[in-house]
C-alpha positions, 0 to 999 in steps of 0.5 A, spaced: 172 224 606 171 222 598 168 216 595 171 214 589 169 209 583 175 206 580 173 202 573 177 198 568 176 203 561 178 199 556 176 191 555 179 189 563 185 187 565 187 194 566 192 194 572 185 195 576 188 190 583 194 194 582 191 202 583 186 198 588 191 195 593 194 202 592 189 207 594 187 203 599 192 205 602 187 212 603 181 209 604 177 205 610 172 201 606 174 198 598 168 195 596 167 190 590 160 192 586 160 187 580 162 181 576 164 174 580 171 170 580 170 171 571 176 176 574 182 176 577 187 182 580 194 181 581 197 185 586 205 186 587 208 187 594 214 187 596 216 183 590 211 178 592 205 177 588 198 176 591 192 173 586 185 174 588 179 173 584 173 175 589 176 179 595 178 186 594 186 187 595 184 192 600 184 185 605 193 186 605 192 192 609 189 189 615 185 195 617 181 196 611 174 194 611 174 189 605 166 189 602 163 184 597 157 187 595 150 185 593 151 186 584 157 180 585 155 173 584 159 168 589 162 160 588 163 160 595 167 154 594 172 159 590 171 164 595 173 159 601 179 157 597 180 165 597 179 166 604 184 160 606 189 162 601 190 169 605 190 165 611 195 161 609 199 167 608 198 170 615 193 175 612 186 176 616 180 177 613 176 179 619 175 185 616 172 182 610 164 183 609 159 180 604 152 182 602 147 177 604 143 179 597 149 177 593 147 171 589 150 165 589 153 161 583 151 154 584 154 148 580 149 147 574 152 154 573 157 152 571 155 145 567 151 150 564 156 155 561 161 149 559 155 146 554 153 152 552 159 155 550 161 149 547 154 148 544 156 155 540 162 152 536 164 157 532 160 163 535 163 162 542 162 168 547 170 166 550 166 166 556 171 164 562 166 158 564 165 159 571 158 160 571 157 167 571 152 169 565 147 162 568 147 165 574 146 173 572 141 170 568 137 166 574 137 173 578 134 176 573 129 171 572 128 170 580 129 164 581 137 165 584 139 163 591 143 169 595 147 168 600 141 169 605 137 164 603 143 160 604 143 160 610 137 158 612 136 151 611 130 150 610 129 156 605 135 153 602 132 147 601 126 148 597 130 154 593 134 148 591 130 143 589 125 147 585 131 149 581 134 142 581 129 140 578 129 145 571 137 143 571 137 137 571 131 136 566 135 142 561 141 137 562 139 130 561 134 133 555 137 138 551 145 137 552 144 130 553 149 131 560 148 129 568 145 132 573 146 133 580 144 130 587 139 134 591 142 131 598 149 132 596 149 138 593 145 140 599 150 137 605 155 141 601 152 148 601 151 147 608 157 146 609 159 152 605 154 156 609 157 155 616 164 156 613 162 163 610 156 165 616 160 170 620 162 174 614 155 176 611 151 182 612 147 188 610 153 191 606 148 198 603 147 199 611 155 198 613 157 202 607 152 207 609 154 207 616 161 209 614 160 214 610 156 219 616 162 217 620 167 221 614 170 215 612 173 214 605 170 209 601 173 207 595 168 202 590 172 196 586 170 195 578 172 188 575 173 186 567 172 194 563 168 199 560 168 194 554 166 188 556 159 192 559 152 188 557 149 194 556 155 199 553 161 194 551 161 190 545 156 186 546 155 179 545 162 179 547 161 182 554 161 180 561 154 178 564 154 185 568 155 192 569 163 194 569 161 201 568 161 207 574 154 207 575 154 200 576 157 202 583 150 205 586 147 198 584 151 193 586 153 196 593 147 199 595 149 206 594 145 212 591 149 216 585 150 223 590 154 219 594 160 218 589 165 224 588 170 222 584 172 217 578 178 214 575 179 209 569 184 205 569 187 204 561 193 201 560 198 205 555 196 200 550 190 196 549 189 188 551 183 184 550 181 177 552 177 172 548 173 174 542 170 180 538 173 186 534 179 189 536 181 195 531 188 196 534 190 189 534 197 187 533 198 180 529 206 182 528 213 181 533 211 188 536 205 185 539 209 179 541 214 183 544 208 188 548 205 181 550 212 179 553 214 185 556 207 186 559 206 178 561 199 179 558 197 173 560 190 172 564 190 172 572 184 167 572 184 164 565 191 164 563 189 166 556 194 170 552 191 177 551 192 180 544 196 187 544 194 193 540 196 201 540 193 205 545 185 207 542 184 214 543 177 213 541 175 208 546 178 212 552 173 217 550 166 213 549 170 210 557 169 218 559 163 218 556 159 212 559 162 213 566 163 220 566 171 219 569 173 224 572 181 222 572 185 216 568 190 212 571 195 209 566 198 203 567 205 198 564 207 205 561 214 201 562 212 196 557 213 201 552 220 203 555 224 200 548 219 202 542 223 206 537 216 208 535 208 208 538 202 209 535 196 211 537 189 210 534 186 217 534 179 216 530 177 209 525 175 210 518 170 207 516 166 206 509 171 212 507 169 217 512 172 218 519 169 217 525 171 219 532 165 216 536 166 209 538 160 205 534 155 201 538 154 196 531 159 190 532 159 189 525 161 196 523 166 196 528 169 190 525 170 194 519 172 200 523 180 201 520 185 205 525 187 212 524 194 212 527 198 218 530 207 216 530 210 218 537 217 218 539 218 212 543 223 215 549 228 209 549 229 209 557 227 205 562 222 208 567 221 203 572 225 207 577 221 213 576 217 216 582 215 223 579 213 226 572 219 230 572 223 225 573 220 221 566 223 222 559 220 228 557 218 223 550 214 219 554 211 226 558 209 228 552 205 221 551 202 222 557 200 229 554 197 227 548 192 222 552 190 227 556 187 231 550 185 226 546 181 224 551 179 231 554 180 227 562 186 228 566 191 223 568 192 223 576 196 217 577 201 214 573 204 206 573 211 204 572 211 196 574 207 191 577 210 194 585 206 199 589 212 202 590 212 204 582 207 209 583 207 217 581 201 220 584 200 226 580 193 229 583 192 225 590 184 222 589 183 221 598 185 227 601 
């Protein structure tokens, strides 16, 4: 039996629904502890490609309990849409569960992310407008409807109106929008209710119970380290807690139950969205990593900018999360680069710095240290273990692993579960 915590190290969109779905494989329970449909995995079986945004990939193995826990905010009508995608492919989610205290992201939600972000103008977040940060923002102040409360018709409806009446009045008087119908918005979310009724639980208590029967439990992070609202580049982060602890507080789950984490880094570094960014290319080597790697968003469809691998923020990423192991993804983007930097420290005000800085202004000024590697030349897609990949591309690998001073245990070669090497198996 192991419980591990597997979390995105660097600004998200690390290949996290690749390494999910494939440890899956080991595991009896996969469990999503954060964030909402603001993230999306894509997973590749058999060449065919499979796109979700809320419901662990865990559900393509038939067998695996699949969790939503209660730190993920849910549009229910983006998780219905989910559940009848799966379907429609002849996969079941009977095994799915959803935590019955995770919150619900309502329609003012989401007007409410659109004319904010667009209010900010020039100082806009990059938020996906998809309702996360409202409604992150009403279960901290306690006026949030969870799941439970959904599916009680009258707690619902006074729930409902409360909240309808504070929306409506910010839209009509402050961003100059309309606002919404009580009773239709009410008939639409019993609609929802009934739809979704079976799969709601007590998801801690589920979790729990599987853990005195020996099962293994893997615990599923979306976005990365550095979009973390209390560790990341704060104001350019995500609404919730991205890092390993999170995993305790959004399933339900005490710190003692966790034995193991993996991060998940690319063997570059992406981001989306807004904010510094020290390793970026704006030059045809980042136009050819971004073509390789198809580094464009699941969920938004944005271009991601490209960069070299930062050794600095995979160390503040171990730090943080305490990471017991790394998994490096897209190590075959770089297949047919002569050269590769790796950003090893910043220099900052005519000193070098090797910690990641908490102030964003400085870290706009941060300039990176590079180390030049020898590219390997040679397609790696085929690859199935270490030995079999050029000893130029080991030799990277190697170099990660000191810099960051944490173990590579699993390595990526392509989008397909089969272009996996398992260097130090995490299940037993």
């Amino acid at each position: 039996m192991s419980s591990v915590v597997l979390v995105g190290a660097q600004w998200g969109d690390e290949g996290k629904g690749k390494l999910t779905d494939y440890l899956a494989q080991k595991a009896d329970v996969v469990v999503r502890y954060q964030g909402g449909n603001n993230a999306g995995h894509t997973v590749v079986v058999e060449g065919k490609e499979y796109k979700l945004h809320l419901i662990p990939s865990g559900i393509l193995y038939g067998d695996k309990l699949c969790i939503i826990g209660n730190g993920v905010v849910i549009d229910p009508m983006v998780l219905i849409k989910e559940l009848d995608y799966l379907e429609g492919l002849g996969i079941s989610t009977a095994n799915l569960r959803i935590s019955g205290r995770a919150h619900l992201i309502m329609p003012y939600h989401i007007r409410l992310d659109q004319v904010e972000e667009e209010r900010r103008g020039a100082n806009k977040i990059g938020t996906t407008r998809r309702g996360i940060g409202p409604a992150y923002m009403d279960k901290a102040a306690r006026v949030g409807i969870r799941f439970i409360d959904l599916l009680d018709a009258e707690e619902f409806k006074s729930k409902l109106e409360r909240n309808l009446e504070e929306k409506n009045f910010l839209l009509d008087r402050v961003f100059d929008t309309k606002g919404f119908e009580m009773d239709e918005l009410y008939e639409q979310f019993l609609g929802y209710a009934e739809r979704l009724r079976p799969y709601v639980a007590d998801t801690s208590l589920l979790i729990a119970e599987k853990r005195k029967e020996g099962k293994s439990i893997l615990f599923e992070g979306a976005q990365g380290t550095l979009l973390d609202i209390d560790h990341g580049t704060y104001p350019y982060v995500t609404s919730s807690h991205p890092i390993a602890g999170a995993a305790c507080i959004g399933a339900g789950v005490g710190p003692t139950s966790i034995d193991k984490v993996l991060g998940v880094v690319k063997a570059y570094t992406t981001r989306v969205g807004e904010g510094p960014f020290p390793t970026e290319l704006h030059d045809e080597t980042g136009d050819a990593i971004r073509k390789a790697g198809h580094e464009f968003g699941t969920t938004t469809g944005r271009a991601r900018r490209c960069g070299w691998f930062d050794a600095v923020i995979l160390r503040y990423s171990v730090r943080v999360s305490g990471l017991t192991s790394i998994a490096i993804t897209k190590l075959d983007v770089l297949d047919q680069l002569p050269t590769i930097k790796i950003c090893t420290g910043y220099r900052y005000d005519g000193k070098v710095i090797q910690e990641f800085p908490d102030s964003l202004a400085k870290l706009a000024k941060c300039e990176p240290i590079y180390e030049e590697v020898e590219g390997w030349m040679t397609d790696t897609t085929a690859c199935r273990t270490v030995e079999d990949l050029p000893e130029k591309a080991r030799n990277y690998i190697k170099r990660i692993e000191e810099l960051c001073q944490c173990p590579a245990s699993i390595l990526a070669v392509g989008p397909d579960r089969e272009q996996t090497i398992v260097i130090e198996p995490l299940f037993a």
